[in-house]
C-alpha positions in Angstrom: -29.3 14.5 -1.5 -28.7 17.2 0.9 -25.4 18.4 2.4 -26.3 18.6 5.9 -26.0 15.5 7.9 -24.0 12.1 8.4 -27.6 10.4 7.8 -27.8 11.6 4.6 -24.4 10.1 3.5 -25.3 6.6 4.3 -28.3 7.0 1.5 -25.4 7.9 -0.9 -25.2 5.7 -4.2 -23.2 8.1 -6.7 -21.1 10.8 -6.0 -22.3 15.2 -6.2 -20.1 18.0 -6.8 -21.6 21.2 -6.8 -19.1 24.2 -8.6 -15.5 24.4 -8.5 -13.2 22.8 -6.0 -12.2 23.6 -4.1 -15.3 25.1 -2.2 -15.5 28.5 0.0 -15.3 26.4 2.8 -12.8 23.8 2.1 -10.7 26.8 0.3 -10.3 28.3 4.0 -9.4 25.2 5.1 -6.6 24.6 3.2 -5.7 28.4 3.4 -5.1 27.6 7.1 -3.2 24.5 6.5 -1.0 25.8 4.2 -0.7 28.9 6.4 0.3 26.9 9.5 1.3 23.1 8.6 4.7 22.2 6.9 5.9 21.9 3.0 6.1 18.4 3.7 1.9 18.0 3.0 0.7 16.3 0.0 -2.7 15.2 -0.6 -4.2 18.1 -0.5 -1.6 19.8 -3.4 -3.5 17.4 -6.1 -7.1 17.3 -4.1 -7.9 20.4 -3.1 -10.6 19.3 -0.6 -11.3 19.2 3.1 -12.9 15.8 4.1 -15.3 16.6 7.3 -17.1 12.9 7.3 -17.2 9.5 5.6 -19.7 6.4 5.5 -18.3 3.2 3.3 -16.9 4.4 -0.2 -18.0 7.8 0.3 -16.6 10.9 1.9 -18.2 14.5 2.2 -16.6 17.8 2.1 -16.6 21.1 4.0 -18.8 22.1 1.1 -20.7 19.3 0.9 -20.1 17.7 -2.2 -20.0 13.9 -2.0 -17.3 11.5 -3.5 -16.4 8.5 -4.2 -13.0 7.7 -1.9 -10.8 5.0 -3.9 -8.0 6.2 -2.0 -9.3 5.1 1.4 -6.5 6.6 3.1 -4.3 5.3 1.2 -5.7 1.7 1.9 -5.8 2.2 5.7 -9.7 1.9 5.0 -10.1 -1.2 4.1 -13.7 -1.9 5.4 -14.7 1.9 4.5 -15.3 4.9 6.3 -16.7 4.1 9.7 -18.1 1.2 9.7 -20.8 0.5 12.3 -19.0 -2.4 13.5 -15.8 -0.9 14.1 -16.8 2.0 15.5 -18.8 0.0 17.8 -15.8 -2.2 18.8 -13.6 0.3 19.4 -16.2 2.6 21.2 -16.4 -0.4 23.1 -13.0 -0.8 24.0 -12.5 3.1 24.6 -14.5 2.3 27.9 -12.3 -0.2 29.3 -8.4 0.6 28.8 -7.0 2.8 25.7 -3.2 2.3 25.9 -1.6 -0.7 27.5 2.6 -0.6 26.2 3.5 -4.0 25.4 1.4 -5.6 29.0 -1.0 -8.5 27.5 -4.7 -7.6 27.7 -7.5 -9.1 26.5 -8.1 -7.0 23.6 -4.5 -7.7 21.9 -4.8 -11.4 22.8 -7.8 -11.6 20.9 -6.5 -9.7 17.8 -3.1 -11.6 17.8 -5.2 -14.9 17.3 -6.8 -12.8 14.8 -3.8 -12.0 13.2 -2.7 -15.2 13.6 -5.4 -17.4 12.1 -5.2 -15.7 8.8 -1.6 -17.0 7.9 -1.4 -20.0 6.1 -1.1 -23.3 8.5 2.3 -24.1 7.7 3.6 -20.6 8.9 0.6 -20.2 12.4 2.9 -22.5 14.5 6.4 -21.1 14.2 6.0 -17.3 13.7 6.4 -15.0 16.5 5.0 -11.3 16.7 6.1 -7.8 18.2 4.2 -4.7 18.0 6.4 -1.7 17.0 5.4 2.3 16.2 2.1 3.1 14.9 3.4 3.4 11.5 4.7 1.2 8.5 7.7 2.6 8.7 8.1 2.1 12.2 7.8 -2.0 11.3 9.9 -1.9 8.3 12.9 -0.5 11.0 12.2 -3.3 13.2 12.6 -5.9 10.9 15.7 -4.4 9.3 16.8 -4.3 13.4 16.0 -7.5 14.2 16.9 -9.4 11.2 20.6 -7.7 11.6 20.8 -8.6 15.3 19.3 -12.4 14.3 22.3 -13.0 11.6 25.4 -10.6 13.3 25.6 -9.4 9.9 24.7 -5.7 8.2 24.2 -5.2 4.8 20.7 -5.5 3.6 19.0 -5.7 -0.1 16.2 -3.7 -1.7 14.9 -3.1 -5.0 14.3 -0.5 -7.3 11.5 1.4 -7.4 10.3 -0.1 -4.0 9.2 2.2 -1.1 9.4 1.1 2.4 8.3 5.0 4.5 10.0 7.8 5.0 12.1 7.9 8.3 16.0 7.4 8.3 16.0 3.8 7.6 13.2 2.8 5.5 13.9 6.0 3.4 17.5 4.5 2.9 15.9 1.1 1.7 13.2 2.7 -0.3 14.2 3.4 -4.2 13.4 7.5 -5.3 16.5 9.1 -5.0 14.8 12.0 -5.1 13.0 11.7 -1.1 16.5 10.5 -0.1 18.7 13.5 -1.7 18.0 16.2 0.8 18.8 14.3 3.7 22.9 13.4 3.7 24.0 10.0 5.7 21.7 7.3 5.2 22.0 4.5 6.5 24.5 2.5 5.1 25.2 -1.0 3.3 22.3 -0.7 1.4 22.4 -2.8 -2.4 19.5 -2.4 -4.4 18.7 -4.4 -7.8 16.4 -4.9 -10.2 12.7 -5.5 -9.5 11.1 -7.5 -11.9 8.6 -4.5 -13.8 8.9 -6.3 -17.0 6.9 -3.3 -18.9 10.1 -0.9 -18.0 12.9 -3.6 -17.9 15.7 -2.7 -15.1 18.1 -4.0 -17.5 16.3 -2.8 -21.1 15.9 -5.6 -22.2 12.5 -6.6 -24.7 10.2 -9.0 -23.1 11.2 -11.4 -25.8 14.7 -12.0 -24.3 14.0 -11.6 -20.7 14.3 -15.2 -19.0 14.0 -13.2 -15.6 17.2 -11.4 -15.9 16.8 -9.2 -12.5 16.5 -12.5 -10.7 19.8 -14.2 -12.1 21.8 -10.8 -11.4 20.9 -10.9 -7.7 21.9 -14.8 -8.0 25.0 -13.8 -9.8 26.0 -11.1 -7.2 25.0 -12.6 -4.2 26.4 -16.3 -5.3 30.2 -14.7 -6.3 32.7 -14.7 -4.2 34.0 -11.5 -6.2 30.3 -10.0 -6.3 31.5 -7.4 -3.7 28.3 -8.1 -1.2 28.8 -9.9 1.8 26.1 -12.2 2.7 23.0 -9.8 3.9 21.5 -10.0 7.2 18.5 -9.4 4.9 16.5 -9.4 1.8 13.6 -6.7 1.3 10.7 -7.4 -1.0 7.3 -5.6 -2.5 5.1 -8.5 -3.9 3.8 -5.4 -5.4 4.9 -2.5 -5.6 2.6 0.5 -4.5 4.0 3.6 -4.3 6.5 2.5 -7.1 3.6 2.2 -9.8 1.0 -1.2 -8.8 4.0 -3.6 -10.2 3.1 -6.9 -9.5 6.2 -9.3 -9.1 6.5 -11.7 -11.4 6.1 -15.6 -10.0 9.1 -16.8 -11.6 11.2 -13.7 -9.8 9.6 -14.1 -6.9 10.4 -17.9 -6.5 14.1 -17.3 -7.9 14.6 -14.4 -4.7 13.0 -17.1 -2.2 15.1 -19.8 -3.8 18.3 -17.4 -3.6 17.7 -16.4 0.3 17.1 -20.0 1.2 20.6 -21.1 -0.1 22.4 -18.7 1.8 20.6 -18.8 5.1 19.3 -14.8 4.6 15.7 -14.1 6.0 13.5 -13.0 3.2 11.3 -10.3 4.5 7.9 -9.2 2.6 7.0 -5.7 3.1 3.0 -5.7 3.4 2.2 -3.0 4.7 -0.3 -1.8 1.5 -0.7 -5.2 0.1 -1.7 -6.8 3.5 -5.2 -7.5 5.2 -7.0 -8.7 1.9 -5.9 -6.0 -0.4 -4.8 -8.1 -2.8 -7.7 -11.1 -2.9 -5.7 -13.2 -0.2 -4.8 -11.7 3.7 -1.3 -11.7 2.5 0.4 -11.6 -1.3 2.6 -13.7 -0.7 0.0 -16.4 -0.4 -0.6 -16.0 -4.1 3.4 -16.8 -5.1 3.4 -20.2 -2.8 6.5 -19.0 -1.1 6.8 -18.3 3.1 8.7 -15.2 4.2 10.9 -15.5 6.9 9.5 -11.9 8.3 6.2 -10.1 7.1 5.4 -6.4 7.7 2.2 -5.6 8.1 0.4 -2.1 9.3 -2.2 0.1 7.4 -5.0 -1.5 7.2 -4.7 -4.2 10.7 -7.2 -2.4 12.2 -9.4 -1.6 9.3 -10.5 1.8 10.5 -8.0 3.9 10.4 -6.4 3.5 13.9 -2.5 3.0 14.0 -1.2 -0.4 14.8 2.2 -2.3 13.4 3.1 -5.7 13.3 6.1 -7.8 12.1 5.6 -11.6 12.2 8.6 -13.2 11.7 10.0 -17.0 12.4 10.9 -17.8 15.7 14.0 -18.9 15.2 15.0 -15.1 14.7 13.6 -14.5 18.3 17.2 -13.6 19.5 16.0 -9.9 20.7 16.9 -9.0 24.4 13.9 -7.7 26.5 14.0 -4.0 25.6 15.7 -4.1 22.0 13.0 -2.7 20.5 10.6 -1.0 22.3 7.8 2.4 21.0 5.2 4.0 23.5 2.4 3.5 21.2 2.8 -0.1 20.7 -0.2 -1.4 23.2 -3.0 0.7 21.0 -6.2 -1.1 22.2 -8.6 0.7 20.0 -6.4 -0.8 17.1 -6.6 -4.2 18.4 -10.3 -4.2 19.0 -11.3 -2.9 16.1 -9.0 -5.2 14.2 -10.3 -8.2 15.7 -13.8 -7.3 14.7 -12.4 -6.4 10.9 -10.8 -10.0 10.9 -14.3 -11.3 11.8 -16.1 -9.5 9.7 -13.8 -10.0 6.8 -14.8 -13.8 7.0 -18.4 -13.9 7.6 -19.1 -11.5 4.4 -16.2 -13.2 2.7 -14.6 -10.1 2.1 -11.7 -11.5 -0.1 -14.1 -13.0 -2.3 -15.2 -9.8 -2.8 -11.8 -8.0 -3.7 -11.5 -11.1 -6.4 -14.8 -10.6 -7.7 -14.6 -6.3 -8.0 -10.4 -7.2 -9.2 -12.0 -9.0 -12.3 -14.9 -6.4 -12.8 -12.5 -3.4 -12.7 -9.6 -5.5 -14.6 -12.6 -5.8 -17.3 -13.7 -2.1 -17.3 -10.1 -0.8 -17.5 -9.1 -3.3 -20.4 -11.0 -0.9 -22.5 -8.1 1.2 -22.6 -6.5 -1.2 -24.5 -4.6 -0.6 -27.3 -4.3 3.4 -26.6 -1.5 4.6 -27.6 -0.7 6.7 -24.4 -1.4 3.5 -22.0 2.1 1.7 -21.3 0.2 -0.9 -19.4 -3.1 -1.5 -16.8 -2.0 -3.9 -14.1 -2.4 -4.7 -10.4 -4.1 -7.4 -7.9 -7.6 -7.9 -6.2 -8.5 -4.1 -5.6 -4.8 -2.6 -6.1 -4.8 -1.0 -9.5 -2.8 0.9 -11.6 -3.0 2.6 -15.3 0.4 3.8 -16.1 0.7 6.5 -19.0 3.5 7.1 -21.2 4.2 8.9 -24.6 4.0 6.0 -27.0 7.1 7.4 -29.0 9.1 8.8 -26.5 8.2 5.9 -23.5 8.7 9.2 -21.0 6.0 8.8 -18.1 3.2 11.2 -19.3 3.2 12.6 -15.8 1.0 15.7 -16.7 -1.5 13.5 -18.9 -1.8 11.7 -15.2 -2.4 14.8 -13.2 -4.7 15.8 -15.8 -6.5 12.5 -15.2 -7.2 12.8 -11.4 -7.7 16.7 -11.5 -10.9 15.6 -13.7 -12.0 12.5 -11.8 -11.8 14.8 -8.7 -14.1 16.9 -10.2 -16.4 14.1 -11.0 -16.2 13.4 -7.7 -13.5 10.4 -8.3 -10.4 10.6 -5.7 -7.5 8.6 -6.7 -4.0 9.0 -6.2 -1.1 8.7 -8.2 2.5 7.0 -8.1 4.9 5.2 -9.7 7.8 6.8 -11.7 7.4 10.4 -12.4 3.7 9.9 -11.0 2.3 8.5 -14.0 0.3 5.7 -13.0 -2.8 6.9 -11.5 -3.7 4.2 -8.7 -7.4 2.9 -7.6 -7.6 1.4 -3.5 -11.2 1.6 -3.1 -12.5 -0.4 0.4 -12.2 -3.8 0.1 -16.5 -3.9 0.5 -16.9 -1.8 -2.4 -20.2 -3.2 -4.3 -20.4 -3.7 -8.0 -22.5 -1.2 -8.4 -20.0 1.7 -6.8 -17.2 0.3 -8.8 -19.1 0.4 -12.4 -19.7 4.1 -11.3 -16.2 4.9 -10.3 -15.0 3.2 -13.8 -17.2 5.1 -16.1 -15.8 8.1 -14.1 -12.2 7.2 -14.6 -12.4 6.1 -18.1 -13.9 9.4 -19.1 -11.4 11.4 -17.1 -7.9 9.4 -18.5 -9.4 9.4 -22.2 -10.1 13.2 -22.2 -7.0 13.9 -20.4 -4.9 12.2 -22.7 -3.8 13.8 -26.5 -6.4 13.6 -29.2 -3.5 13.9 -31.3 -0.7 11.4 -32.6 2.1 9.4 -30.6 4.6 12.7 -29.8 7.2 14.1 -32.3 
């Protein structure tokens, strides 16, 4: 395999690194970049590369050296690098009208029946949409907005160890203290409570005891009349939890919170913004609990290529906006809607989400051979949304340097992965949703190797 050439990176089958990353090239890249873009960057900090081109699971460097992308901007990707299709749709479109505000075109009336079609029958008839910002962030505000404005009411419940983005609102409903500590004055009436990571118990409590406790203390606060919470104008919930560590809800939690917002008339909004479009093994994760939201946010990966679109589908009885409550200049994005009506297609004539189960329950079975090590706290996750989260088996800290270790070496390998949860010790896999057996067998021997030599040879810590 050459380095010279997009051709060439369609024959890839295994990643190449030649020498040390970063690269000459790439290096005075990222000179430049730190040189001229803000503190605020972080990719780069842990993978010191400069992408220049990508084709399915692969991306190339400034250098040339080939890897294997199972961050896929962090899940934006969900078909891969450029696919043909996409690129062709949106090419397409590019000929034709670009930007449209919030005027209906053909394009966004064929990706809304997309969109639309993919939800479960019982919800298609009596959900409405609105397009908001280009970002996740930009739908989480707009549900918060229009949930509040729906019920006249203001306080609003999250849950620890969720994230939601990073502007003023979604920051103040997103759990690290640590994002929201430099910036005074968020916004307000914000509860959060326990999420149910049963591995690292909100309440420490063992597994034996736990009869969902995090459930019954949102019941008990929200049900007493002494609890101190007026009634929410809304409930905020992960089915997993990215960013906070790949922490699948539990069913019975997840039933108990749907149960709870039912009873006192308080929409129950899923944030999918990384779990949505097929991430998980079905379009949305809620389908997997049996439960129906009363708003769902949806965003990185709606157009399957990369180009920003955001969506909140909510029930129509919450349809209470006045025109103009909500508005964002990049909310008409054509190229988003055409290439997400071509991902939608193309995600059911290859049966895409049979895919994600089917590369789920390979990589569940390669990564179960960490089992029993006494540095992994647990392997978990959904479909193709994994995580291995690290811990000193004595001490129970996050082993967040054992974890750095990990992707540092799997970089090398030509592996990128990203990490999260608390302390960033979980290192996470989102690898395209069309990733083939083959790719993910390679990308497993690659991270096994990298985790086991990056963790102590030694005993549990003193």
């Amino acid at each position: 395999m050459t380095s010279t050439g997009l051709t060439d990176l369609h024959l890839a089958t295994a990643p190449l690194v030649r020498g040390e990353l970063p690269g000459p090239r790439s290096a005075d890249l990222l000179a430049r970049q730190r040189q001229r873009e803000s503190n605020a960057r972080t990719y780069p900090r842990r993978l010191p590369i400069a992408p220049v081109e990508g084709h399915g699971s692969f991306v190339r460097d400034a250098d040339g050296n080939v890897f294997l992308d199972f961050l896929a901007g962090a899940g934006v990707l969900s078909l891969g690098h450029n696919h043909p299709e996409l690129v062709a749709a949106m090419t397409e479109q590019a000929g034709r009208l670009t930007h449209g505000l919030d005027f209906p075109t053909p394009a966004k009336d064929e990706f809304l029946t997309a969109q639309l079609s993919m939800l479960p029958p019982g919800l298609r008839e009596r959900m409405k949409t609105h397009f908001c910002g280009p970002t996740g962030a930009n739908a989480v505000e707009a549900a918060i907005k229009l949930c509040k404005t729906a019920t006249g009411r203001a306080q609003v419940v999250s849950f620890q160890g969720g994230y939601h983005g990073c502007s003023h609102a979604a920051m103040a409903l997103t759990g690290d203290v640590a994002q929201k500590a430099p910036v005074p004055g968020g916004m307000p009436e914000v509860h959060f409570f326990p999420y149910s990571y049963c591995s690292r118990c909100p309440l420490g409590l063992s597994p034996v005891t736990c009869e969902t406790n995090c459930a019954g203390y949102l019941e008990r606060a929200l049900l007493d009349h002494n609890g101190g919470i007026p009634r929410p104008a809304a409930v905020l919930l992960e089915l997993v939890q990215g960013e906070g560590g790949v922490v699948p809800a539990t069913p019975e939690f997840v039933h108990r919170v749907r149960a709870l917002t039912r009873e006192l008339d308080v929409p129950l909004v899923v944030d999918e913004v990384q779990t949505g479009c097929g991430r998980t093994g079905t379009w949305f994760a809620f389908e997997q609990y049996g439960i129906e939201p009363d708003v769902i946010i949806a965003s990185k990966a709606l157009s399957g290529v990369g180009a920003p679109v955001s969506l909140i589908i909510y029930d129509r009885r919450l349809d209470v906006w006045q025109p103009g409550a909500h508005t964002g200049t990049f909310r008409g994005n054509q190229l988003a809607f055409a290439a997400g009506t071509a991902a939608v297609r193309i995600v059911r004539r290859d049966d895409v989400l049979g895919n994600v189960r089917a590369r789920g329950r390979q990589l569940a079975a390669r990564l179960s051979e960490l089992d029993g090590h006494p540095w992994v706290r647990e392997v978990r996750g959904r479909g193709l949304m994994w995580g291995v989260e690290l811990a000193d088996p004595v001490t129970g800290r996050p082993a967040s340097a054992e974890a750095a270790a990990a992707q540092a070496m799997a970089l090398r390998e030509g592996l990128i992965i990203e990490l999260g949860g608390r302390a960033d010790a979980v290192v996470r896999l989102l690898p395209p949703l069309n990733v083939t057996a083959e790719v993910i067998d390679i990308a497993a021997d690659i991270l096994l190797g990298a985790i086991l030599r990056a963790l102590p040879s030694r005993g549990p810590a003193c």
